[in-house]
N, C-alpha and C positions, 0 to 999 in steps of 0.2 A: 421416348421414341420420336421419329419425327416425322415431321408432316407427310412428309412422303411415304413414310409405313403405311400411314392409315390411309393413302390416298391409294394404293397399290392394293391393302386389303379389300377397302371397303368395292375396288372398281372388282375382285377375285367375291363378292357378294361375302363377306364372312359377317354375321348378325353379330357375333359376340365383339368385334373392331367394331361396326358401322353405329353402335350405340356408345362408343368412347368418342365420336368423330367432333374435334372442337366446334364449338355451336358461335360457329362465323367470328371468331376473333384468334388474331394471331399478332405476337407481338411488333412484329415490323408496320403493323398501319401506327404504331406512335409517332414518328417522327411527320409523318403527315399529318395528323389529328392536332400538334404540337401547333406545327405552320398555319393549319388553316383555321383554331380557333384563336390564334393571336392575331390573325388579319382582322378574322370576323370582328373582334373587340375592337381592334385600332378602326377598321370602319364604321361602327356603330359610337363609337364617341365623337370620331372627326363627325360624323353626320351630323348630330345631337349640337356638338360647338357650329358646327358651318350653319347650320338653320337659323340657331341663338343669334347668329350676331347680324343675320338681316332682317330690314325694317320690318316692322308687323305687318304693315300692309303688303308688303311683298309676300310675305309667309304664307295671309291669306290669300294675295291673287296665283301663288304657286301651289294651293291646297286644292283651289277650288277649280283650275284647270284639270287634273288629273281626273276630273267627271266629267268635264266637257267634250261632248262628243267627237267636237272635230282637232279637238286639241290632242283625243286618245287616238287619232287615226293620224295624226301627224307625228307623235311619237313612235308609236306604232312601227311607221316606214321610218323614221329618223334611227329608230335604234336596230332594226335590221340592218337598212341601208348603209349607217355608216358606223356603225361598231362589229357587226358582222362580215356584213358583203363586201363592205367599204368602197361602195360606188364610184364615189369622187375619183378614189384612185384607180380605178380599173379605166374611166374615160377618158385619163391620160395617160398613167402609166399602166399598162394591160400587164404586164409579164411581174411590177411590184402589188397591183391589185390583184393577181393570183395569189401572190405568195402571203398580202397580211390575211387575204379571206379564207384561203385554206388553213392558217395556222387558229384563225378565229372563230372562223363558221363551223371548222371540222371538230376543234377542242368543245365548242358552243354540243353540237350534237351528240360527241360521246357518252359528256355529261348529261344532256336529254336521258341518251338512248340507255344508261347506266341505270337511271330513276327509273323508266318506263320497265326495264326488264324487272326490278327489284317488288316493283308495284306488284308484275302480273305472277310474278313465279313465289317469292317470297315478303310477302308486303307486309308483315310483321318488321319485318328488318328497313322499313324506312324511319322506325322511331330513333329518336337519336340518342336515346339511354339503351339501344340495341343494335350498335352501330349504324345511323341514319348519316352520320357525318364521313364515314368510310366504308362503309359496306359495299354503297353503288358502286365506287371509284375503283375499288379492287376485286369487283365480282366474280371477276375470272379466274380468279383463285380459290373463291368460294363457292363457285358453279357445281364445283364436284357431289356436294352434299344435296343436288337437288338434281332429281332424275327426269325432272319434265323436261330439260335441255334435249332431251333427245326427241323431240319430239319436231315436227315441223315447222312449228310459230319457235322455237327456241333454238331453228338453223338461219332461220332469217334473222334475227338480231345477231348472228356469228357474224354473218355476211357483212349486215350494215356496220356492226364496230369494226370488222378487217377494212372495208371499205373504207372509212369517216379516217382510220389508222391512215392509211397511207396514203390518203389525200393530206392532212397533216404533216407526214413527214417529206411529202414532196415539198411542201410551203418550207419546213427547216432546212431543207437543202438548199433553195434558193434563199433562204436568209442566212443562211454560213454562206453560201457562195458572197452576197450582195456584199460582207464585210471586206471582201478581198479586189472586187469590181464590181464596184454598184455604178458603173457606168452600163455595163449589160441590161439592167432593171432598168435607167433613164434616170438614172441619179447622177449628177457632178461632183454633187459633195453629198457627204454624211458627217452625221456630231460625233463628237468625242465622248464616248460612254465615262463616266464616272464608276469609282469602284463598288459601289450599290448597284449601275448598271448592270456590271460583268457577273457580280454575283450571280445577277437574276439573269443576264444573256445567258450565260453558258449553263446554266439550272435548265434554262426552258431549253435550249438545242440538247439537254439529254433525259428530259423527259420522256417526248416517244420514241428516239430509238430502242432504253431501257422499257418501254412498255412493251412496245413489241417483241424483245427478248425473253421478258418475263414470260409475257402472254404464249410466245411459243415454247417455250420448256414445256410448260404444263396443256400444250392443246391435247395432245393425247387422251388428257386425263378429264379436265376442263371443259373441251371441246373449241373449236376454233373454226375457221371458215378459208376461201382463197389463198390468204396471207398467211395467217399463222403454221397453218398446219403442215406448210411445204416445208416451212422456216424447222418446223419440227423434227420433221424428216430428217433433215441437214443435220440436225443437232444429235440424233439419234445414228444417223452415220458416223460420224464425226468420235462419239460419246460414246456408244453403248447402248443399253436399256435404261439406262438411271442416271439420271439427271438432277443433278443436286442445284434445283432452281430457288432456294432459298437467298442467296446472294443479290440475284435479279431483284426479287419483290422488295429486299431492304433497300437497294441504292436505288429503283422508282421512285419508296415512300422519301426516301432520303429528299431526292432531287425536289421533287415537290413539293416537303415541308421546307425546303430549304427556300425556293422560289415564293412560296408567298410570306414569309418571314421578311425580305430583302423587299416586298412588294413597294411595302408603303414608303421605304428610303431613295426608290429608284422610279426610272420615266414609265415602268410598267403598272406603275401603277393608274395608267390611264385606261387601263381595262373595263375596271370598275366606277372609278369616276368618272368618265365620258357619258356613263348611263345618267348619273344627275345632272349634268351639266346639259347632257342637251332636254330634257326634264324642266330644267331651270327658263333655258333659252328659249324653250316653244312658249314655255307661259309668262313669257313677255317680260322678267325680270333682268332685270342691267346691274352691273355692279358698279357703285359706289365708291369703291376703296379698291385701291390697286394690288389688296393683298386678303380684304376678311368679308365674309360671306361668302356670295357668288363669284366673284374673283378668285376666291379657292376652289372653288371645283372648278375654272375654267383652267387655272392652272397650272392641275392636277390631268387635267382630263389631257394637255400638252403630251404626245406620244414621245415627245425629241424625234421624232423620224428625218428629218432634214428636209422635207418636201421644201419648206420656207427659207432653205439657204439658197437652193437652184432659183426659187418664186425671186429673192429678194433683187432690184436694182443693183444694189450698193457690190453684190459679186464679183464683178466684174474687177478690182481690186482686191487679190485674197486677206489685204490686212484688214478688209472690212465686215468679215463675215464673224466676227465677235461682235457685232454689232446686229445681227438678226434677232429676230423674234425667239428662234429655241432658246436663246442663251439667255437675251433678257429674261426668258421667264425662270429658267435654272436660275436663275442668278433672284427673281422673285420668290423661290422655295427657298432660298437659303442667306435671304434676309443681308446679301450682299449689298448695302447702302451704294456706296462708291462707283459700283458697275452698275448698279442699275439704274442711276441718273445718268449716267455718262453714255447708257445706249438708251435711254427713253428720249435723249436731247439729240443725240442724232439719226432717229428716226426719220426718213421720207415721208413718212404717215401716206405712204400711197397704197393702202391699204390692200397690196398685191399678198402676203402670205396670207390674210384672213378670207381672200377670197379661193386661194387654191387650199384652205387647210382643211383638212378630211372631216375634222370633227368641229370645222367653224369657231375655233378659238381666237377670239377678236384682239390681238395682241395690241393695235394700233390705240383703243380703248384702253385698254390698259396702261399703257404709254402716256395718253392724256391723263389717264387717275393719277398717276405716279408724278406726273408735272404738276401737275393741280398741288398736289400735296407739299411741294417746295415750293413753286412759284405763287400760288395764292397768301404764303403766309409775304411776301412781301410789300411794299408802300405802292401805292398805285394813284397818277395825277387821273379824276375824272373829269377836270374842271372844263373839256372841252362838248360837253353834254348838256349843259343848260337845254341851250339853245334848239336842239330837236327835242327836247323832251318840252319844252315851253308851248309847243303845238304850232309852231312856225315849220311848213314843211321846211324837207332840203333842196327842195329846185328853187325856195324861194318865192314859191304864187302860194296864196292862200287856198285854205281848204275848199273854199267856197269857189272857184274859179276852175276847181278841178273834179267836181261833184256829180259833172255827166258824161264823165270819160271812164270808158269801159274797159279799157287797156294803158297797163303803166308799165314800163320800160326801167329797168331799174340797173345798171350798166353797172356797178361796182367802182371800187379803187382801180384794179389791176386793169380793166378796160379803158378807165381812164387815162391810165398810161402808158395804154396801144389806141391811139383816139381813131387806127385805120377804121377796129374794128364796129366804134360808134359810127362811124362816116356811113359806112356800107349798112349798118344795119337800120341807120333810116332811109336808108337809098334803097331798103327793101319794102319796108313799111308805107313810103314813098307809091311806089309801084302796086300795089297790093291793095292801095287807099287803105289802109289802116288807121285808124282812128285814135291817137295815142298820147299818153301823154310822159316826160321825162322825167322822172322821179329827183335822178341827180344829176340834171343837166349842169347846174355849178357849182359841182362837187358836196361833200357829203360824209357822213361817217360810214367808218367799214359795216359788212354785213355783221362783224363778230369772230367768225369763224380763224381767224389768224388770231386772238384772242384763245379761241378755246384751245389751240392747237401748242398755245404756249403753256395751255393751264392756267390762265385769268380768268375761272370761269365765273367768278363776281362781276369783271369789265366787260366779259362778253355777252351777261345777263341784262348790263345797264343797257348795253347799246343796241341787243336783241327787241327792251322795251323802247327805245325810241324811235326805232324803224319801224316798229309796229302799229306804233302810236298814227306814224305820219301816214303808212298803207292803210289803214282802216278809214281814217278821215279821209281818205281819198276819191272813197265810193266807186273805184274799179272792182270788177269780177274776176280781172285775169291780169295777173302777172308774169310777166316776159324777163327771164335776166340771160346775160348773153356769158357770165363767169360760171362757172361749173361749180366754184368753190361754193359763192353765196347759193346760186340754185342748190345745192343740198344743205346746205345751214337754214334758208328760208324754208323748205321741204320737212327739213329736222326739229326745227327747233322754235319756229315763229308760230304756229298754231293759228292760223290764216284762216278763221270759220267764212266760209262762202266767199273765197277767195283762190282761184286755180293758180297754181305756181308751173309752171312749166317754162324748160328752158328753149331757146331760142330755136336751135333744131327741129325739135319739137313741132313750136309754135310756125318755122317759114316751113316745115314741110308738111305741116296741114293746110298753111296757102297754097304751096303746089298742086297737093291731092285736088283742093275744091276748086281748082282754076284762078282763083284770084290773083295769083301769081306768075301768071305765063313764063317758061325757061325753054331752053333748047340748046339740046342734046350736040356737042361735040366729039371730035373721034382725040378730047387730048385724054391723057393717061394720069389718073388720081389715085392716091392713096390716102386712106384715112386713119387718121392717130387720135385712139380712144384714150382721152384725160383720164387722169386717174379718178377723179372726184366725180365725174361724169359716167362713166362708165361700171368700174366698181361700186362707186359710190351713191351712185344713184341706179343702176342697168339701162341706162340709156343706152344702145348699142342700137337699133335696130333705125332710129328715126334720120338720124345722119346719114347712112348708108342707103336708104331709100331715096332722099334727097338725092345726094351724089350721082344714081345712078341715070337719074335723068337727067345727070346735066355732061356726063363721060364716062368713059370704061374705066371701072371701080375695079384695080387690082389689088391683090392680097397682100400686107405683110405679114414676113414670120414669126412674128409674135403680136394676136390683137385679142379682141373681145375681154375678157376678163384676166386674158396674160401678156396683155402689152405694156409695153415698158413706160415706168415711166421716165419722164422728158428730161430730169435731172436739175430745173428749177422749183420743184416743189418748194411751198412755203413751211412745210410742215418741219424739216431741221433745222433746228436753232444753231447747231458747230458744224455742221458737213459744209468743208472750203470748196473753193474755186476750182481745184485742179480735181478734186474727188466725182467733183460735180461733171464738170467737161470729159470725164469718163463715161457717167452714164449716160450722157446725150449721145455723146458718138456710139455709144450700142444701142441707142434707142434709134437713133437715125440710120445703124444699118438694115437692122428690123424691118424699116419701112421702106429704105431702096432695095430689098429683096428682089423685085418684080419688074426695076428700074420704073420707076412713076416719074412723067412730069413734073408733078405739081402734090406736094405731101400738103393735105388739108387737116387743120384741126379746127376744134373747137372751144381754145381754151385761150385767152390772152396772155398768161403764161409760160404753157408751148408752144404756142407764136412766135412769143418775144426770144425762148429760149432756143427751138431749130431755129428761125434765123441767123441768130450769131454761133451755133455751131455749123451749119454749112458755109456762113463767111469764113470761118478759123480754118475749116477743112483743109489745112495748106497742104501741097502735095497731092494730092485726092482730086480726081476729076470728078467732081460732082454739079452736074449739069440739071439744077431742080431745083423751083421754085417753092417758097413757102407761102400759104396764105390762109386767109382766117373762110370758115364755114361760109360768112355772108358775103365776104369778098368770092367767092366763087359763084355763089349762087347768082350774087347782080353785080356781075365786075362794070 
């Protein structure tokens, strides 16, 4: 006989059916039971290998966070925030941050609200040698056998699963829809699914429409709420009395053992790995290896959503969007040698996708591990090292000459070879009577950092110890650097005990705040251009802009704070030419004539150097606007 018999007798009260009534199993939850114990294994060994192969110390400083109080409350929000709610994306894109939280928050509750009913009504059935692994999931079909449903605490869970249901299927509509125009959502571009993708795309867009079909055949019987029960109706017009809903519950099970089977081959599977990874990331562990431990759950945790193709500079050219971040990391699951040096070398490292990506997957990092790994096994001259590691500063005066100077100025290569921006910036210190002293006033070795950036993190180790060397013996408290790039490498990586590192901005606009700096206020019209290394890289965003406003009306461009572009001379690509390059400048320079500004102000002697010579090139293009560096404005 079939289910349906007994579910028609036992609703007709017949004792002698209602004691044959299958005791909560029916062959269709196989094909789900199939999918989701082959997941559970596949992620219970990837776990066991990804833990193994990171350093012990990390092991324990990632063991012993998951009891620290404020590291569980930062989890806490982190794996709401951005694997359920997905914040990040709701604060730019609203209408694609409805669509992943509903399909995430809502799937996230069902399952809740599946366990909680199972607990109160039939809690024997959450063991899992008594269906604990499918019982909750398809309760709706097994509701029949327990009469408490009828009861008032058992129409409010009808409610919240109709409810949780087609909050869900609004999110799949708008992700079928986004495949066809995800310009609608605020997307330009989307990736190209792979066929492990599509597997598991089109699995999950017929997940809950099949639930919901299932779920109403049998509301009559089952019982249902808003949603189902009208659906019932229909079905019942439509149909008859009898409804041979057996078809429904096989192709649900189907779809969903289907979908976590394809999990672990495809981008969805960032489901479940984003919960480790950001796990990983609060307890302060970095990965190593551009492929084993941590780096596998960062990317794994990789959504492919494309956020990072609209995010990247390099767009603006479609032949260059195989060169973003999603692809590099496809191309890091699949062990693509070939591709994935050829996009980790022409990275920008302006580390714009890691700062728009939902779940903070630091791909730029990655990129460096992946350099590291080819370019460190190469021959490298340090013979130019002696000489600061010998304890001779780089200005050239001895330690002892510089022993009661509180303040050291430490200008960089790339400011070197914009020397505007040294001129102006003791024409501030000048003004301000700042007491100071020049670290590399006759030149000097790099900070490191175009080093790390290539992957020589041995020659960037050397040179980090010999700037160290020479700061320390210097006997200042506060360091001033006017490059964006070394202020976050000195920040990052120099280890400065009772030593303040703060960049220029910073530093002339606490002379403004405390007076020492007198300015005044013009009616010319500025715009400010947030470096990438400065901005993302460090969140300096706030100190410049205060600055600026006291000295002119500070207008907006259309893309700044954490998604302005960058300048298009980044040092951080090793093969991106000339011509690829003077692309992203001219869209980064429209960004900032948005408002028509006077005078585009940066803070970076590299986007100095670099708008300059694209508003020279501007041929054709009336573009009546000056460029000039942060302290050339402040004390022209």
């Amino acid at each position: 006989m079939t289910p349906l018999f007994y579910i028609l007798a036992a609703q007709a009260a017949d004792p002698e059916v209602i004691d044959r009534i299958p005791s909560g199993y029916s062959h269709f939850v196989i094909p789900f039971t199939i999918g989701i114990t082959f997941l559970l294994c596949w992620i219970g060994v990837g776990c066991v290998r990804l833990l193994a192969a990171i350093p012990k110390e990390d092991r324990l400083k990632f063991w012993k966070s998951l009891f620290l109080p404020k590291t569980i409350v930062k989890n806490l929000k982190d794996l709401f925030g951005d694997c359920l709610f997905h914040v990040k994306i709701w604060q730019r894109k609203p209408l694609l941050g409805y669509m992943h939280s509903a399909i995430a928050f809502g799937w996230f509750m069902i399952i809740i609200l599946g366990h909680i009913e199972v607990a109160l009504f039939v809690p024997a059935r959450l063991n899992v040698t008594r269906g604990g692994l499918f019982y909750p999931i398809f309760y709706r079909y097994f509701v029949w056998m327990n009469p408490g449903h009828t009861t008032l605490r058992g129409s409010f869970f009808f409610f919240l699963m109709d409810f949780f249901l087609l909050y869900i299927l609004s999110g799949i509509a708008l992700a079928i829809f986004k495949r066809f125009r995800s310009i609608v959502l605020g997307m330009r571009h989307t990736t190209k699914p792979s066929f492990a993708d599509r597997v598991a795309l089109y699995s999950l867009w017929l997940i809950f429409p099949l639930r919901l079909l299932a779920e109403s055949f049998t509301a009559d019987l089952s019982g249902g709420s808003f949603l189902t029960v009208p659906v019932n109706h229909f079905w019942h017009f439509l149909f008859g009395d009898k409804l041979w809903f057996m078809p429904c519950w096989w192709a649900y099970s189907i779809c969903l053992g289907l979908f976590f089977a394809a999990m672990p081959f495809s981008r969805y599977m960032h489901i479940l790995t984003e919960v480790l990874w950001i796990l990983l990331r609060n307890a302060g562990v970095k990965p190593n290896h551009p492929r084993k431990g941590v780096a596998e759950a960062e990317i794994y945790a990789c959504s492919s959503c494309g956020l990072c193709l609209d995010a990247c500079p390099m767009n603006v050219q479609k032949k260059n969007l195989k060169y973003s971040s999603v692809y590099f990391i496809r191309f890091l699951r699949r062990h693509n040698e070939k591709k994935i040096n050829a996009i980790a070398e022409k990275c920008l490292m302006c580390d714009k996708c890691h700062a728009l990506c939902p779940v903070g997957v630091d791909a730029p990092a990655l990129r460096r591990a992946q350099r590291a790994t080819v370019n460190n096994t190469l021959p490298y001259d340090y013979s130019y090292l002696p000489l600061a590691v010998s304890g001779i500063t780089l200005a050239g005066e001895t330690t002892a000459t510089q022993a009661n100077q509180k303040v050291m100025y430490f200008a960089g290569c790339m400011t070197h070879l914009t020397p505007r921006i040294i001129k102006s910036v003791e024409k501030v210190f000048k003004a301000a009577g700042v007491d100071y002293v020049f670290a590399d006033r006759e030149g000097g070795i790099c900070c490191g950092r175009p080093l790390m950036l290539a992957g020589r993190t041995e020659a960037a180790a050397a040179v980090i110890e010999a700037n160290k060397k020479m700061i320390e013996e210097s006997g200042c408290d506060t360091l001033v650097l006017s490059c964006p790039i070394c202020f976050k490498i000195f920040k990052e990586e120099y280890h400065l005990e009772g030593i303040k590192v703060i960049h220029y901005t910073q530093f002339i606009n606490d002379l403004i705040i405390t007076g020492r700096l007198p300015v005044q206020k013009t009616e010319r019209k500025l715009v400010y251009h947030d470096p990438c290394e400065l901005g993302r890289g460090c969140g300096v965003y706030y100190e410049p802009r205060a600055a600026l406003n006291q000295l002119g009306t500070l207008v907006k461009a259309s893309k700044e704070y954490d998604e302005s572009i960058c300048c298009g001379g980044s040092l951080g690509s090793l093969t991106l030419d000339s011509r690829d390059r003077s692309k992203i400048s001219e869209a980064s320079l429209d960004s900032l004539l948005a408002n028509d500004p006077e005078t585009i102000v940066t803070a970076c002697p590299l986007c100095l150097k670099t708008f300059s010579e694209a508003v020279s090139n501007a041929r054709g293009r009336d573009i009546k606007v000056s460029v000039k560096d942060f302290a050339e404005v402040v004390c022209p």
